[in-house]
Every structure is written in C-alpha cells, then in structure tokens.
C-alpha positions as CSV (number, residue, x, y, z in Angstrom):
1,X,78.1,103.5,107.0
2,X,75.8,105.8,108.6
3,X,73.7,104.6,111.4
4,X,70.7,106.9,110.9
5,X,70.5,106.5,107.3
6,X,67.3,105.2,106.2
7,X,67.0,102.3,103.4
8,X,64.8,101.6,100.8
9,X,62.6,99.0,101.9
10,X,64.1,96.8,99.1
11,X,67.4,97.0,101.1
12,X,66.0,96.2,104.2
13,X,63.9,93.2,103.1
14,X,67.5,91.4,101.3
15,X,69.4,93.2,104.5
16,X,66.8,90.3,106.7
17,X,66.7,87.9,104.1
18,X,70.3,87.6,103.9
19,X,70.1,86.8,107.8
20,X,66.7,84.9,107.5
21,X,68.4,82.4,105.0
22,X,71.1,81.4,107.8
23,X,67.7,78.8,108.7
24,X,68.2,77.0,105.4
25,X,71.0,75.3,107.4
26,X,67.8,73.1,109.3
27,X,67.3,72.0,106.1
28,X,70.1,71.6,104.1
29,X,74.0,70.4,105.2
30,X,76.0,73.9,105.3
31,X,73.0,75.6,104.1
32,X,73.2,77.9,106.9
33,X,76.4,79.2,105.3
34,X,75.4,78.9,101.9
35,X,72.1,80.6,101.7
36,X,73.4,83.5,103.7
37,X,76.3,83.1,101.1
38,X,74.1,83.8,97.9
39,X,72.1,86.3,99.2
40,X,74.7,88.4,100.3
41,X,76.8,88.2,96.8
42,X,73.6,88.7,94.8
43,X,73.1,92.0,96.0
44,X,76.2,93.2,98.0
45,X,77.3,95.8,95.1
46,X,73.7,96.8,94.7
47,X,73.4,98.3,98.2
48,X,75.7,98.8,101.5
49,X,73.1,98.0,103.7
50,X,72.8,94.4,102.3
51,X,76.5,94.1,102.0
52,X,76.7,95.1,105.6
53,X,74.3,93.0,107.1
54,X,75.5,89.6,104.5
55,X,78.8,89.8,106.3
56,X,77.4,90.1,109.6
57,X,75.3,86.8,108.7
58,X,78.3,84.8,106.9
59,X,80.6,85.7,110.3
60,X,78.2,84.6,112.5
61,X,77.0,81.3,110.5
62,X,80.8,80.2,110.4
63,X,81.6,81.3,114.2
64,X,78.5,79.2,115.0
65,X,79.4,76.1,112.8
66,X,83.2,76.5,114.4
67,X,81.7,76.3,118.1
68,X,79.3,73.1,117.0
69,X,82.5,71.5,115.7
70,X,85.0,72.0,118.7
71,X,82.4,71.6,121.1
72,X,81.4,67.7,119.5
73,X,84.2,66.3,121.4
74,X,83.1,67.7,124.4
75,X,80.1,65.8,124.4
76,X,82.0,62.4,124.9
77,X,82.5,64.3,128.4
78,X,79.4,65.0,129.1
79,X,79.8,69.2,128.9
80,X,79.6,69.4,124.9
81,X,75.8,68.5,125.4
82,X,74.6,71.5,127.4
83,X,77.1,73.7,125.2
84,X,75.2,72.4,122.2
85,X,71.8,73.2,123.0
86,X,72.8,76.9,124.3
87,X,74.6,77.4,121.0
88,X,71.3,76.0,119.4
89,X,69.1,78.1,121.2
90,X,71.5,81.1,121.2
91,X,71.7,81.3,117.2
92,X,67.9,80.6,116.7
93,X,67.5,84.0,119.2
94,X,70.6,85.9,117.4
95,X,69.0,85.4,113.8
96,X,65.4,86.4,114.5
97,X,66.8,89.9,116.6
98,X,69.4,90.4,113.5
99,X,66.6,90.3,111.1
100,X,63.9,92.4,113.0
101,X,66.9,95.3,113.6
102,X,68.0,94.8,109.4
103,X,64.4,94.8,108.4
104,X,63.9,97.9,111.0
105,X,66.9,99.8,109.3
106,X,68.8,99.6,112.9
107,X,72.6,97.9,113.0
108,X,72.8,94.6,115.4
109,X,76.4,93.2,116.4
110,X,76.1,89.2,116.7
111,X,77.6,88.5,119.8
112,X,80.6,85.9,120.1
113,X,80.9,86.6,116.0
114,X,84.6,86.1,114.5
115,X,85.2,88.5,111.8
116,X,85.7,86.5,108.9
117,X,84.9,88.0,105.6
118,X,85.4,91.7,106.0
C-alpha cells in the first residue's frame, strides 16, 4: 500500500468508521470487536484502504480485550486497577488518533497491537 496515495473520501469515511465502531463495545458485550468486525468485512474487497485500516482496528480491539482479561486478576492485588484505567484511557486516545489519521488519508500503527488477522 502506498502511503501517499490519496482515497476517495468514501474510503476514508469506512477507513474511520471501521475504527470509530471499536466504541460500540461501551454499549454492547464484545461489540468493540464486532462492529469493527462488520465494517471491515463489508467493505474490505471494495477498497485497500478500508481493508487496511479494519485490520488495524480488529488487532487492536482483541490485543485490548486480551490485556483487560489478564490484567482482572491483577486487581485482587491491587495493581490490575491502575492497569485498567490506563488501558481504558489509552484505547479511548488510540481510537480517536486512528480515526482522525484514516479519515485524513495518513497510516497510524496502534501501539502495543498483536497482529492477529493479517
């Protein structure tokens, strides 16, 4: 994919829905990986800009919900409770930069994200 490629701005609205949608999850059990989910596989063959940006969200939504999960028993110690809230704060901050860059045309590499579905 070619980083100075510019997108239709049909591709770069799903490109930021497709990381938008990961707040569904605030809603909705696993809708942060679900919603991400569906957008992504609606429109993944239509354009490589979506397709790139719906894995970037899936990998991140399940890296996230991985950390939440190991770090529960942590919080019988005490620790998993600050851990929790950073992870908390940190996604909230991850998915509103990811969709500025997508709907901006301009790649953004989630930090701490496990490559998942490639």
């Amino acid at each position: 994919m070619e980083e100075n490629k510019t997108y239709t701005q049909s591709e770069r609205d799903w490109a930021m829905f497709c990381h938008l949608s990961a707040f569904a999850g605030y809603f909705f059990p696993f809708g942060g990986i679900i919603a991400p989910l569906i957008c992504w596989m609606s429109r993944k063959d239509e354009s490589e800009w979506v397709d790139v940006n719906g894995k970037a969200a899936l990998n991140f939504q399940i890296s996230m919900l991985l950390y939440m999960v190991l770090s529960i028993p942590l919080v019988f110690i005490i620790v998993g409770i600050p851990i929790m809230i950073f992870l908390s704060v940190f996604e909230i901050v991850c998915i509103v930069v990811a969709s500025i860059r997508a709907s901006q045309g301009e790649i953004f590499k989630y930090p701490l994200s496990i490559p998942f579905v490639q």
